[in-house]
N, C-alpha and C positions, 0 to 999 in steps of 0.2 A: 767217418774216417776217410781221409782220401788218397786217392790211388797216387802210388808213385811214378814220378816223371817217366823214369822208363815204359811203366803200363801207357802209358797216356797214348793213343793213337793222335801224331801229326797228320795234318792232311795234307798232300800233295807230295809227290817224289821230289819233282822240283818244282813243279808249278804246283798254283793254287786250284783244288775244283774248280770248274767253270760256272759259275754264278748264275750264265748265260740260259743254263740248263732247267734253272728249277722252274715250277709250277706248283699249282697248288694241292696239297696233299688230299688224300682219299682212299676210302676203301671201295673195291671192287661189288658190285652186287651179281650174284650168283644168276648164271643165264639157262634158260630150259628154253628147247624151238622144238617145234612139231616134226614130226619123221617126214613128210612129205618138205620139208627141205633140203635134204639129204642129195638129191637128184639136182635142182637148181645149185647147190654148196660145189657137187663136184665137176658138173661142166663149166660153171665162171673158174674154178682153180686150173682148168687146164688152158683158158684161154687168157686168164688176165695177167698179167708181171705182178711179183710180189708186191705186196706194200712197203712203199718208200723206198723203193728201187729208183734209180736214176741213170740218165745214159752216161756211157763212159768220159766223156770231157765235159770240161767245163771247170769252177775253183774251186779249190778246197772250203768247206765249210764242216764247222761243227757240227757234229750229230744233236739234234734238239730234243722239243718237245716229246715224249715219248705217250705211249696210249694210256690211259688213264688207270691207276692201279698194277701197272706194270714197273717191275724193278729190272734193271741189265746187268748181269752178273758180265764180267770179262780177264779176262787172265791172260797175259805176258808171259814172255821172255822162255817159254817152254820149245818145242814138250822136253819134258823129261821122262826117261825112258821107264821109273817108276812111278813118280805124282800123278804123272799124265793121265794113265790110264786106271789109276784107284782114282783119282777125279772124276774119269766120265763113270766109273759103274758109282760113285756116291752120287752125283746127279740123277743119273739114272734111279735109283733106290728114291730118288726123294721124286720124282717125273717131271724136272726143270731143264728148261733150257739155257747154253749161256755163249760170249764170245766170245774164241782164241784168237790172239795176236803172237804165233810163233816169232820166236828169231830165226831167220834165214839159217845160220850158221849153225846151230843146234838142229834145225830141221834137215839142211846135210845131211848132218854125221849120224841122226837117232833115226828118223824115220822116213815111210816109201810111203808109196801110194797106198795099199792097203792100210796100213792104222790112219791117215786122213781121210782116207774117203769112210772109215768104219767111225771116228767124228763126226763126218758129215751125215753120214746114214741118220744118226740117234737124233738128229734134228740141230745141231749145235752149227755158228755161223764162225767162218774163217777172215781175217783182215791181214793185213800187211803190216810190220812190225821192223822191217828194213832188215836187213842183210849183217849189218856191223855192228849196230848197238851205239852211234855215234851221236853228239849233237849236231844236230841237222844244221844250225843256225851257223855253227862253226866253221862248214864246210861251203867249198868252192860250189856252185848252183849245180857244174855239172856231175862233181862226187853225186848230191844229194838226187839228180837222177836215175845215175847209175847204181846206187844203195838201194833206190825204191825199184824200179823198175826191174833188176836182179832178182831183187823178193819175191814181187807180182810173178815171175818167170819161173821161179822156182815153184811158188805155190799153182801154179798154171801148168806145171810138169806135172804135180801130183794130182790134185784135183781135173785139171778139165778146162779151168778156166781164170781167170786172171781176176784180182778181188777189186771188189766194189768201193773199201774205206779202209783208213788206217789209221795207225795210230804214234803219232811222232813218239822217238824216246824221248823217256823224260817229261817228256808232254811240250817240249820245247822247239815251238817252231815261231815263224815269222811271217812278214805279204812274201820274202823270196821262196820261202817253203811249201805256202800255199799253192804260189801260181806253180810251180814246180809238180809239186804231188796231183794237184787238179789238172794238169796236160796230162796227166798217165789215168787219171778215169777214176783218182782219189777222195772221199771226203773222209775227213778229219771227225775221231771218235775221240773227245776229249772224258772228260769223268768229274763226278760229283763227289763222291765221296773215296777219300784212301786210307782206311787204317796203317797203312806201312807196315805190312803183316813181318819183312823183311828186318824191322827194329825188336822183333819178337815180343811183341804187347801181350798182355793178357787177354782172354778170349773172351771172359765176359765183359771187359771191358769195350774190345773191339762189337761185339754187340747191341752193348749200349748206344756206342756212338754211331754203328750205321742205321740204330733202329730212330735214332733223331736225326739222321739226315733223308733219311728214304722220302719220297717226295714222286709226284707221275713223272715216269722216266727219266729217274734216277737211276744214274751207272756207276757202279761201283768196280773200285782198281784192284785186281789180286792178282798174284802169279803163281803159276802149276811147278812149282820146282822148291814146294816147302811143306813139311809136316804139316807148319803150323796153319798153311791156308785151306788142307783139309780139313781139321777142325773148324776154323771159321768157317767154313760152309756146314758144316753137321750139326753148326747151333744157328748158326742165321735162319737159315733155309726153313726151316720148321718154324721157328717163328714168325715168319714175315708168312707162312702159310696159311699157319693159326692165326692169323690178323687181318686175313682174306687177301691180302696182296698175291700177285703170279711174279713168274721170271718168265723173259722169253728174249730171242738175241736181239739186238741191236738191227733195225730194217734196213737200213743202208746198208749193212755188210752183207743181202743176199740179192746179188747182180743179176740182172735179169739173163735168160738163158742158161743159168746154172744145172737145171735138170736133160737138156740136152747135151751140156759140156759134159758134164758127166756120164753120160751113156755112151759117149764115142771114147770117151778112154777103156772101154770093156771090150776084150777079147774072149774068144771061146777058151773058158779054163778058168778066166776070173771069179771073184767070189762077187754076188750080185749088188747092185747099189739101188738106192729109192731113198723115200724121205716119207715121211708123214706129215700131209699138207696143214690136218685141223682132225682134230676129236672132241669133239661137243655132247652134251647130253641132249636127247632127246625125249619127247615124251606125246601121246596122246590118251583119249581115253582110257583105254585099253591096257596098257604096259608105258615100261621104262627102258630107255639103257641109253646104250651112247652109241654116236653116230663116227666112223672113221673114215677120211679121205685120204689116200697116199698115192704113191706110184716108185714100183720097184721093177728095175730089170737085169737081166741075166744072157749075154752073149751067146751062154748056149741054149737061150727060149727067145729067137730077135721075134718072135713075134705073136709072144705075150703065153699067158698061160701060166705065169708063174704064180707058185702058191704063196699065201702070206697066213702065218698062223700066231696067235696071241695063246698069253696067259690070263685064262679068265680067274681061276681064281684058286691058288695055292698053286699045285702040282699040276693043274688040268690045261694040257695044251690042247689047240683046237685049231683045224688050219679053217678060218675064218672068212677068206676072199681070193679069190684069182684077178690075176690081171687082164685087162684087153688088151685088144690088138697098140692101143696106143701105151700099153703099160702101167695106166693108174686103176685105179681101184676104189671103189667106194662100194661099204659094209654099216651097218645099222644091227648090232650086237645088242639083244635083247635081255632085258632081266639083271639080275648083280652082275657086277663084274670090278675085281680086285683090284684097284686102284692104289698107284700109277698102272697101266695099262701095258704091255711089255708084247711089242712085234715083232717078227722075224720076216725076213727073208729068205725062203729056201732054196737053198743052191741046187738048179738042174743039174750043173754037171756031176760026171762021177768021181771028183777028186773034192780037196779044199772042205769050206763049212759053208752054212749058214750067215746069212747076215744079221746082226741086230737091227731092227730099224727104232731101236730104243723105246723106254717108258714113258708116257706122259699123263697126264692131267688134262679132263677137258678145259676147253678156255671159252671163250667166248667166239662164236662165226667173226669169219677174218670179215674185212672190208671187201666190197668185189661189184662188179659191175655186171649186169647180164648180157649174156652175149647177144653179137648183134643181129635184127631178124628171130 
């Protein structure tokens, strides 16, 4: 029996996926490293720029090739001041990563610094989604800079620092759009797959069909401001898990220097910020567990010492690692441990909370270069 047209997921809002994007499909194979990498993992994370970071100028270009076995979850046109945030603890519950493209104009009126930077803490990556919600292609060259460039400024009020890649509405841009976006320090995060959660499809339908499009670095279109895109994450997400597939953000949207930006926006009184660089299993002889590299800091600890304590398994908190004087941290937690992985930030001072520094899943050791000497 077949589904009715309504069910049917269209792909494209108004563009078509980017064709440009696919490669060849695969499952991930599961990675174990010896604990004496734990030490080489966290000094290359403090020295090298993320992977697929780029300097701020130059043209807009599609976000490509992605790592092999990884899907890009990304969501528009938010936040919304309820989706938004049952979205990150559903992520969180599930231990994925994924990309926001706010609307300027929304992010206004709904949110501050603290719920972006409490985003950015859980590991999730931020882009530019323009200010109006306009077609770009429509508009005079220097509207289309003042739209983007307004956003970048906005999201550079909250966060710290000004984003890496974005994302045209509509998906409709042009060569004046590009050179445009790429003089401001933009590449272009197009997409593979879009069930048009917005025509309100059926869920297992929409499952169906991102589970025949998923492909290595594959990015798929939702937006945070619909019932129905929570569920399409509460049955994706588990699937593509159980198929050995990961989620993780988009690399171009984490701008080099982001972990400095964000520490100079902390004053004595803020609630503290950090990220969690990589969590990997590790193994030798002897025992098991997983290895964690992050870096969190606290305005009222400039220099270091703050604690970071995980859920290892049900109820059992555990303050797990301190930070150094440079503010990261690297810990090698022994034995089970409750998966997704759930970190905190503890807040030195005497007012405010805790930070999340979110749930995750080990993945595989990032790419990095040993330092030099």
């Amino acid at each position: 029996m077949s589904s009715p047209a309504w069910a049917t997921p269209v792909t494209g809002s108004s563009a078509r996926p980017d064709g440009r994007l696919n490669v060849r499909a695969r499952r991930p194979a599961k990675l174990v490293v010896a604990f004496g990498l734990l030490a080489a993992l966290s000094a290359a994370l403090w020295v090298a720029p993320p992977a697929g970071a780029q300097e701020g100028v130059g043209h807009a270009e599609d976000v490509g090739d992605g790592p092999p076995g990884v899907v890009h979850l990304t969501f528009d046109d938010g936040p919304d001041q309820l989706f938004t945030p049952v979205l990150l603890d559903v992520l969180d519950r599930h231990g994925v990563r994924a990309t926001f493209f706010p609307l300027g104009r929304n992010l206004e009126r709904r949110w501050g610094s603290d719920e972006i930077q409490d985003l950015l803490n859980r590991g999730h990556a931020l882009g530019n989604h323009s200010i109006h919600h306009r077609q770009l292609t429509k508009e005079h060259p220097w509207r289309v800079a003042a739209d983007l460039d307004e956003a970048s400024a906005l999201l550079a009020s909250l966060s710290g620092f000004r984003p890496g890649c974005y994302r045209a509405p509509y998906g409709d841009r042009n060569a004046t759009v590009d050179e445009v976006a790429g003089s401001l320090g933009l590449v272009h995060v197009a997409w593979t797959a879009d069930p048009q959660e917005w025509r309100n499809p059926w869920v297992p339908v929409v499952v169906d069909y991102l589970v025949g499009e998923r492909h290595d670095g594959s990015v798929v279109l939702l937006h945070d401001r619909k019932w129905l895109s929570l569920h399409i994450v509460e049955e994706v997400v588990p699937r593509f898990l159980a198929d050995g597939w990961r989620f993780d953000v988009v690399p171009d949207c984490r701008p080099p220097g982001e972990r400095e930006a964000r520490m100079a926006t902390r004053t004595p009184g803020d609630v503290p910020v950090g990220r969690i660089e990589a969590i990997v299993e590790v193994s030798d002889e002897l025992s098991r567990g997983v290895a964690v590299v992050g870096w969190a800091y606290d305005a009222d600890r400039p220099d270091g010492g703050l604690v970071v304590r995980a859920a290892l398994d049900g109820d059992r908190v555990v303050d797990v690692a301190t930070t150094g004087p440079d503010h990261g941290f690297a810990v090698t937690i022994e034995g089970a441990v409750t998966l997704p992985l759930c970190l905190w930030a503890v807040n030195a001072g005497t007012v405010r909370h805790d930070s999340s520094l979110g749930c995750h899943r080990p993945g595989p050791v990032p790419d990095w270069q040993p330092p030099a000497g």
